[in-house]
N, C-alpha and C positions, 0 to 999 in steps of 0.2 A: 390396483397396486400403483400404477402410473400415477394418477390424483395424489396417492396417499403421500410419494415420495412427492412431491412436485408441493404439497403442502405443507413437508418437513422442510424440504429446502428455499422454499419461497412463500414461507406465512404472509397473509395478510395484512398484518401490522409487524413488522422488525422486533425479533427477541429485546428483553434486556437482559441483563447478566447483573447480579447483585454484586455491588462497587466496580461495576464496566470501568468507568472514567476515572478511580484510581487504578485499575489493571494496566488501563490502557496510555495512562499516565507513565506509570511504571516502565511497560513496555518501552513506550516512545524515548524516555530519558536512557535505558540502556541500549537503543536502539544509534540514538544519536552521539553517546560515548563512544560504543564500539565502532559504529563506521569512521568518525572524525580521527582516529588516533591508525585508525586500519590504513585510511587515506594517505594520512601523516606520516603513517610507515614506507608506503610504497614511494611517496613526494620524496622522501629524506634516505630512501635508499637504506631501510630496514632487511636485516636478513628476513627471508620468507619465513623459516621457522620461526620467529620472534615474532608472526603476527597473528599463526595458527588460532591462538584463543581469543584473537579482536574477531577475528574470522569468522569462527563459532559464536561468539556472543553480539552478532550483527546478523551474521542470518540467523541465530536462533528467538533473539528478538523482534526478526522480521515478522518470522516465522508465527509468532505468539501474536502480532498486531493483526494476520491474514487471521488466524484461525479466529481472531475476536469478533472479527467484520465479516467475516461467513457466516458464525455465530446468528448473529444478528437475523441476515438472510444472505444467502446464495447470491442477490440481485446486485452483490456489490462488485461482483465481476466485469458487469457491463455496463457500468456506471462509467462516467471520466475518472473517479478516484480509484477504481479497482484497475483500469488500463491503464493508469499512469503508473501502477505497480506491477504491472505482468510488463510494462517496457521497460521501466527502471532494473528488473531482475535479470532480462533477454541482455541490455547494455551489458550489468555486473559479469552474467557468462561468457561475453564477448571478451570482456577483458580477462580472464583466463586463458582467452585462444589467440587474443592481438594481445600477447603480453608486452609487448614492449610499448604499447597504446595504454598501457594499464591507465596511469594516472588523469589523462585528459577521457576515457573516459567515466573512470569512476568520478571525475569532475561534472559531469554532463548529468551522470546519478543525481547530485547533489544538488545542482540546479534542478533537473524536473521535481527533485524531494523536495523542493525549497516553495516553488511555485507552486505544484499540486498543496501544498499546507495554506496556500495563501490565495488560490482564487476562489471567486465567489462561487456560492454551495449551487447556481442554475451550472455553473462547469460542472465542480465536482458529483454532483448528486443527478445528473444530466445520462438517463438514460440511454445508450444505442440500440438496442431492442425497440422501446417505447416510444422513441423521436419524441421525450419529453422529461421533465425533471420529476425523479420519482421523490414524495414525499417524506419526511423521516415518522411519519406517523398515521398510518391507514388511511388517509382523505386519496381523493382524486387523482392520477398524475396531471400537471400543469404542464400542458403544451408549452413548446417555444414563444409562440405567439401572444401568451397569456401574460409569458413577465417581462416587465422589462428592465 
């Protein structure tokens, strides 16, 4: 039973999902709407009500980009691009509780959004389990050492 789940959640070769990269297209663009204007609300001193459904449609777009990249495999959790979203979220919650910190840290959000988009895939796709870059399609993982 162990094997069987452990095979559902960590195939061999990463699912695809038929039109993935327009979903996740999708996703990203109201993903990036909702938080810029949620930001823009708390920077400019929006009543809280008034942000309720950027709210919603920022984590619920979040939401839809995690389930796509689990989708795929489970392995994106321990990756650098799944951890730079389990910290990005832990930051989001914080600024719930340091609310008067809200905006410098939903700022810090945006920055690691900004960066995890933009470094190279030996970061992002760079396992901590495997101490090495797991591949996007069945071959080998490539040690550290391998790339440079």
């Amino acid at each position: 039973m162990a094997s069987r789940l452990g095979a559902i959640l960590f195939p061999p070769s990463p699912r695809s999902l038929p039109c993935n990269r327009g979903i996740s297209i999708a996703f990203r663009t109201l993903h990036l709407i909702g938080s810029s204007f949620l930001i823009g609300g708390h920077a400019f001193g929006a009543e809280p009500q008034r942000l309720i459904g950027l709210l919603y449609l920022t984590v619920g777009s979040g939401l839809g980009l995690v389930v796509l990249e689990l989708y795929r495999s489970c392995d994106w959790v321990y990756q650098g691009m799944g951890l730079l979203v389990i910290l990005k979220t832990a930051i989001t919650a914080l600024a719930g509780i340091w609310w008067e910190q809200r905006v410098v840290l939903l700022s810090l959000v945006v920055v690691l959004g900004s960066v995890g988009s933009h470094m190279p895939s030996r970061y992002r796709h760079y396992s901590f389990v495997h101490g090495a870059v797991l591949p996007d399609r069945g071959s080998a993982p490539q040690r550290r050492s391998d790339i440079s």
